[in-house]
C-alpha positions as CSV (number, residue, x, y, z in Angstrom):
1,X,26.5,144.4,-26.4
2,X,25.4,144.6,-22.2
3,X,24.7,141.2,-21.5
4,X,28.7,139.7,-22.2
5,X,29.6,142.7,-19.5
6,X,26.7,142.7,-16.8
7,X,28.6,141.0,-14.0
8,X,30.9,143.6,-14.6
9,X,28.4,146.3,-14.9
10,X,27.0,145.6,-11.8
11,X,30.4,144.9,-10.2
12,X,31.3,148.5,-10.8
13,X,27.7,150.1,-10.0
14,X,27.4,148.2,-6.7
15,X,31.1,150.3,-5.6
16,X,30.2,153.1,-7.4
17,X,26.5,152.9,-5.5
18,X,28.5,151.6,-2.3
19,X,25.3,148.6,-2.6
20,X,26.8,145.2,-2.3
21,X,24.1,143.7,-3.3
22,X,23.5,145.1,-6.6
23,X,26.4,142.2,-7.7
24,X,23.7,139.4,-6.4
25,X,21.1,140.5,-9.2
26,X,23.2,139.1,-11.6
27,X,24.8,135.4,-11.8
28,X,26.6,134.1,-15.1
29,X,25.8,136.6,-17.5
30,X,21.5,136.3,-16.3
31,X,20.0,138.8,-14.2
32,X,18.7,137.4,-11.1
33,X,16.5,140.5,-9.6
34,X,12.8,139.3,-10.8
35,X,13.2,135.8,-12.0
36,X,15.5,133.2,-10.3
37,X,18.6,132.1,-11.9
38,X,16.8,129.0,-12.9
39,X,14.2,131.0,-14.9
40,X,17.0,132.7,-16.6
41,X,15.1,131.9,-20.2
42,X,12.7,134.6,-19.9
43,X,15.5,137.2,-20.6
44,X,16.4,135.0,-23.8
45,X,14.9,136.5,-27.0
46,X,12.9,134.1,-29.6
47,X,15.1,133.4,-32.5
48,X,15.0,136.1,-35.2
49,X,16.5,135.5,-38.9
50,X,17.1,139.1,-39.1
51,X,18.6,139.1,-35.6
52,X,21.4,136.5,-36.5
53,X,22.1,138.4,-39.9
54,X,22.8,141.3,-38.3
55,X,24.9,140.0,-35.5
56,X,27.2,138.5,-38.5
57,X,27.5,141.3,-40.0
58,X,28.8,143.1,-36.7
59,X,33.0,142.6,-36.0
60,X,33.6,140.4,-33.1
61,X,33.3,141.5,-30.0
62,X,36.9,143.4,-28.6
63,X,38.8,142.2,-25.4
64,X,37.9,144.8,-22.5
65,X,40.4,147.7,-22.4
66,X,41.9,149.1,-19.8
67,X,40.0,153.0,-18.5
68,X,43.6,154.4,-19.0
69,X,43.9,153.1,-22.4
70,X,40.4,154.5,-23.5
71,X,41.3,157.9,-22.3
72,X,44.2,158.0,-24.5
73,X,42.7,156.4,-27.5
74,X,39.7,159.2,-27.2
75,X,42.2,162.2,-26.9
């Protein structure tokens, strides 16, 4: 559910923060902070059959809505 929105995440904590450089610890969807981008894998998790099942049975993930829109919707 994170990882499809960590650049943004960490787009939005490095204003919030007012740290720049928060957006260099992540790179195409792989945190970059311990391992370098080209050791991405070690944030991959081994294959799980109950994993994938599970992820089927979820709805497919929403397009980002607007702040002003989730206000509303949650009033």
């Amino acid at each position: 559910m994170i990882v499809p929105r960590l650049q943004q995440l960490y787009a939005w904590s490095a204003h919030e923060l007012a740290a720049p450089g928060l957006v260099d610890c992540v790179r195409d969807g792989a945190l970059t902070y311990a391992w370098s981008f080209e050791d991405r894998g070690v944030w991959q998790p081994p294959k799980s059959f109950i994993f994938q099942m599970a992820r089927r049975a979820l709805p497919p993930a929403r397009r980002d809505r607007g702040r002003d829109e989730r206000l509303t919707t949650m009033a």
